[in-house]
C-alpha positions in Angstrom: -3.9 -8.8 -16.6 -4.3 -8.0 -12.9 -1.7 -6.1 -11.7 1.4 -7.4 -9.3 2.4 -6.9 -6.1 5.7 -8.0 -6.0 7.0 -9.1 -2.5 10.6 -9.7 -1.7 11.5 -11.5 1.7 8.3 -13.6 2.0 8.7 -15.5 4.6 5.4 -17.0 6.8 5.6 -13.2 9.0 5.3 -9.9 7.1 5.8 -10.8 3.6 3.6 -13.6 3.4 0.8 -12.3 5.2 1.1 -9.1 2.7 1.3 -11.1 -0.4 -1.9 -13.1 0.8 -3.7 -9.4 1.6 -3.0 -8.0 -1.6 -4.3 -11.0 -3.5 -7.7 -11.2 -1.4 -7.7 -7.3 -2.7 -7.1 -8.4 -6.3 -3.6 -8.4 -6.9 -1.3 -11.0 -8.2 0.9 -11.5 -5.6 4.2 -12.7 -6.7 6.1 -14.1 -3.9 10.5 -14.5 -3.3 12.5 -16.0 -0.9 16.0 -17.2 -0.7 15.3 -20.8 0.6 12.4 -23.5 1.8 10.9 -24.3 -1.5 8.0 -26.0 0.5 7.4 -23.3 2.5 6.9 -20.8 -0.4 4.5 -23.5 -2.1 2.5 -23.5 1.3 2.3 -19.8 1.0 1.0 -20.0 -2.5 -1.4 -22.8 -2.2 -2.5 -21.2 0.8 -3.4 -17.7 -1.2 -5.3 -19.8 -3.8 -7.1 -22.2 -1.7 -8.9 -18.7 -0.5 -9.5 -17.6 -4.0 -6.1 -15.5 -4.9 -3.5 -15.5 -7.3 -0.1 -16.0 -6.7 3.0 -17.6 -8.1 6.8 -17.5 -6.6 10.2 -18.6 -6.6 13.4 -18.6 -4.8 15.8 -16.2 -5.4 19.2 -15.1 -3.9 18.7 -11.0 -3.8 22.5 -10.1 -3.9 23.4 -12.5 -7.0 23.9 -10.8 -10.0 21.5 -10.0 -12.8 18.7 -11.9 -10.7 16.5 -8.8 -9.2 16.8 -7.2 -13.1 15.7 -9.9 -14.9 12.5 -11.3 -12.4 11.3 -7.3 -13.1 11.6 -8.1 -16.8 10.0 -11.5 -17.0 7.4 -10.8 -14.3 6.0 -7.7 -16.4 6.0 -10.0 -19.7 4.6 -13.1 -18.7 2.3 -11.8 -15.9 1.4 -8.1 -15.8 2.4 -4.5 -14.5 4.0 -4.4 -11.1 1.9 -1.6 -9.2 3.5 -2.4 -5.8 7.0 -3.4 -4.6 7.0 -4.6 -0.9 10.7 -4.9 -0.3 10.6 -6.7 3.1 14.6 -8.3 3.0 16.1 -9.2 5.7 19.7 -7.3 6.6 20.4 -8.9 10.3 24.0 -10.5 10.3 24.4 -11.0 14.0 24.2 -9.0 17.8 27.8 -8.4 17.5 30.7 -6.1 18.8 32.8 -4.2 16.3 35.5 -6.4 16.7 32.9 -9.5 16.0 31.8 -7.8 12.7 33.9 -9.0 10.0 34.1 -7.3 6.8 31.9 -9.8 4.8 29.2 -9.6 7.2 28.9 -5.7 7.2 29.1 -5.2 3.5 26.2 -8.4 3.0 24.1 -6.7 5.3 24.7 -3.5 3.2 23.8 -5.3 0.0 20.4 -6.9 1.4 19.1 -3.7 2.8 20.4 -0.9 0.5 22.2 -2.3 -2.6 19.8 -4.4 -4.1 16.8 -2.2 -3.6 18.9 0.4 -5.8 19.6 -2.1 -8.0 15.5 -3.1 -8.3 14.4 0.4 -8.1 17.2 1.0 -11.1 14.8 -1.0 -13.3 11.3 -0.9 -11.5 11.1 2.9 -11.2 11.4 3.7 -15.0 8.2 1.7 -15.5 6.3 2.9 -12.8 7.2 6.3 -14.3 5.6 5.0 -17.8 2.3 4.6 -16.3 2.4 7.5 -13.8 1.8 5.6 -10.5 3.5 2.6 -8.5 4.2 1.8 -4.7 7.4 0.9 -3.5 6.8 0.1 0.4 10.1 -0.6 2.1 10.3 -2.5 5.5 12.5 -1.6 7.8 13.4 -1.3 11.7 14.5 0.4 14.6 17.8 0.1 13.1 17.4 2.6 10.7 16.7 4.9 13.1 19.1 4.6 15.8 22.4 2.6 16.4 23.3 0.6 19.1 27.0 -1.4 20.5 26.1 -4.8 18.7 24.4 -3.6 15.1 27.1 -2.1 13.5 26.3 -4.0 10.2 22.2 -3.9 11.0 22.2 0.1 12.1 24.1 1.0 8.9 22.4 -0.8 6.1 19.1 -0.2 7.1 20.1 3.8 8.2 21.3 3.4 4.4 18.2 1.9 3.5 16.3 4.9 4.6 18.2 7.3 2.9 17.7 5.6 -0.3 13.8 5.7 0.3 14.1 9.5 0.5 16.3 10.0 -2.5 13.7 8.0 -4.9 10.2 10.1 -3.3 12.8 13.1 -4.0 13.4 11.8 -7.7 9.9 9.9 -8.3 7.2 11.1 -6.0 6.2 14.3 -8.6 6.3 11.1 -11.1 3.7 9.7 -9.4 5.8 6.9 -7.6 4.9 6.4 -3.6 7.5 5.2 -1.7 6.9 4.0 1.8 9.3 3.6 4.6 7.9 1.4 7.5 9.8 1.2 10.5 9.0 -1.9 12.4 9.8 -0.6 16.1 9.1 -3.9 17.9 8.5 -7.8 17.9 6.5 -8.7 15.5 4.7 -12.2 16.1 6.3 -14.1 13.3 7.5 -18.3 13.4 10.4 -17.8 10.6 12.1 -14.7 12.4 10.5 -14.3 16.2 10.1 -17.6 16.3 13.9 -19.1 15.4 15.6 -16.2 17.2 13.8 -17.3 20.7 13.2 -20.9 19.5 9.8 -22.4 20.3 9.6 -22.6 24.2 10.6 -18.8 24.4 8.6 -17.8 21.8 5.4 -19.6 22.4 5.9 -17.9 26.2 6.9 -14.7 25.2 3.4 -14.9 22.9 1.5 -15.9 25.9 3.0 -13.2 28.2 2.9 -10.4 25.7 1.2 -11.3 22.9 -2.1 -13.1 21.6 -4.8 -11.2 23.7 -2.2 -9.1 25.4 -1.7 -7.4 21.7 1.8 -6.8 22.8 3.7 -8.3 20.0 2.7 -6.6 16.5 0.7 -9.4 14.4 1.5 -9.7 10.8 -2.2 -9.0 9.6 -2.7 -5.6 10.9 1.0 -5.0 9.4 -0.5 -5.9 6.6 -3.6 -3.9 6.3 -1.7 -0.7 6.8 0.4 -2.2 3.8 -2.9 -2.1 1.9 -4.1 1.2 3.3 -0.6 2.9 2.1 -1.1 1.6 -1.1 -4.5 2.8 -1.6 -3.8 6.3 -0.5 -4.7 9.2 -1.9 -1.7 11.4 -3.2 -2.7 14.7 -1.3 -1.7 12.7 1.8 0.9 10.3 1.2 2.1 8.7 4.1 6.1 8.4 3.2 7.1 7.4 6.6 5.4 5.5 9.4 6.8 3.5 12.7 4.8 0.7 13.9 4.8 -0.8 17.5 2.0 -2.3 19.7 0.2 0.1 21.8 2.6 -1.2 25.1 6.2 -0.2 23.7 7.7 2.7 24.6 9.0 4.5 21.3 12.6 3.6 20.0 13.4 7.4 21.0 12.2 7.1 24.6 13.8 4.3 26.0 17.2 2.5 26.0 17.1 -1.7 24.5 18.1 -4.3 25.3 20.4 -4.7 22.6 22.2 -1.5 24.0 22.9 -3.4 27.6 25.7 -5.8 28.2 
């Protein structure tokens, strides 16, 4: 059995592109989204057209029962999960407090935090059983700092942090990494760059900033330091990491434009 990378939130940006990396490196990669059948399928055929394995299916992350029992039937019927990329989505909306309702804020708490508990609830105890695993969690400025119009975003993802130091403070001695990667910047993705612009803006703002500009942070390299934290050596675990093209100022240096009105 080759082992599994398991990524949740594989869209055609970051998940994707790290589900097709780990299967070039040998991995099964086992792909989940919430919607577009055909566009998981793509992803798939895509990953075995250049040699990999990979399989998939949509799943709704904050139904019950459904994270617990894809850990169970992916380790019978496929093989060991040696890395969790948990790369879900937790953006409701730029909106004011009084914008924010109270479903909003507590899904955006259950995508981000609540239903990486409820995975590593089940994960973690297996991972423990063989003495090694990765869990690399994606995350984003968010986590780090809050702004007027994030009030949902700023705290599920700040909670999502949190949680990633709590398990390396439980399961790191176990022999359990656990990564959390703040993306600090755009990254040059169709499925979420791509719809929040829509196609004119995005295809300029690639033009302007990204492509041979390298201002917009490409999905590959994202994924190779995905691999690279994954293959490290325990003496140096990395067990945070921020990621922005070489052009953007730091999230600590410099106001956004999500905090202007």
């Amino acid at each position: 059995m080759k082992p599994v990378c398991l990524v949740l939130g594989a869209g055609a940006g970051i998940g994707g592109t790290v589900a097709a990396k780990f299967a070039k490196e040998g991995f099964h990669s086992y792909l989940c989204r919430r919607s577009d059948k055909e566009g998981l399928d793509r992803l798939i055929g895509n990953i075995e057209e250049n040699g990999g394995k990979a399989s998939g299916s949509l799943l709704n992350a904050i139904d019950d029962n459904v994270l617990e029992d894809l850990i169970v039937s992916i380790e019978r019927d496929i093989g060991p999960i040696e890395v969790l990329i948990y790369n879900l989505g937790a953006q409701t909306g730029m909106k004011l407090l009084h914008q924010t309702t109270h479903k909003e804020f507590e899904l955006g708490w259950r995508m981000a935090s609540f239903a990486l508990f409820r995975i590593a609830k089940v994960l973690c105890p297996l991972m423990v059983e063989r003495k090694k695993g990765n869990i690399i969690v994606t995350s984003a400025t968010a986590a780090m700092r809050g702004n007027k119009t994030q009030h949902s975003h700023a705290a599920a993802m700040g909670a999502r942090r949190m949680l990633c130091q709590s398990l390396n403070a439980e399961f790191a001695s176990q022999g359990i990494h656990v990564a959390h990667v703040v993306i600090d910047g755009a990254v040059d993705a169709p499925d979420t760059l791509g719809k929040l612009l829509g196609p004119e803006l995005y295809q300029k703002m690639r033009e302007t900033k990204g492509m041979e500009n390298d201002g917009l942070i490409l999905p590959e390299k994202i994924a190779d330091t995905y691999y690279h934290i994954a293959q490290q050596h325990r003496s140096t675990w990395t067990h945070e990491i921020d990621i922005r093209a070489f052009s953007d100022l730091a999230w600590w240096n410099h106001d956004t434009m999500l905090d202007k009105d």
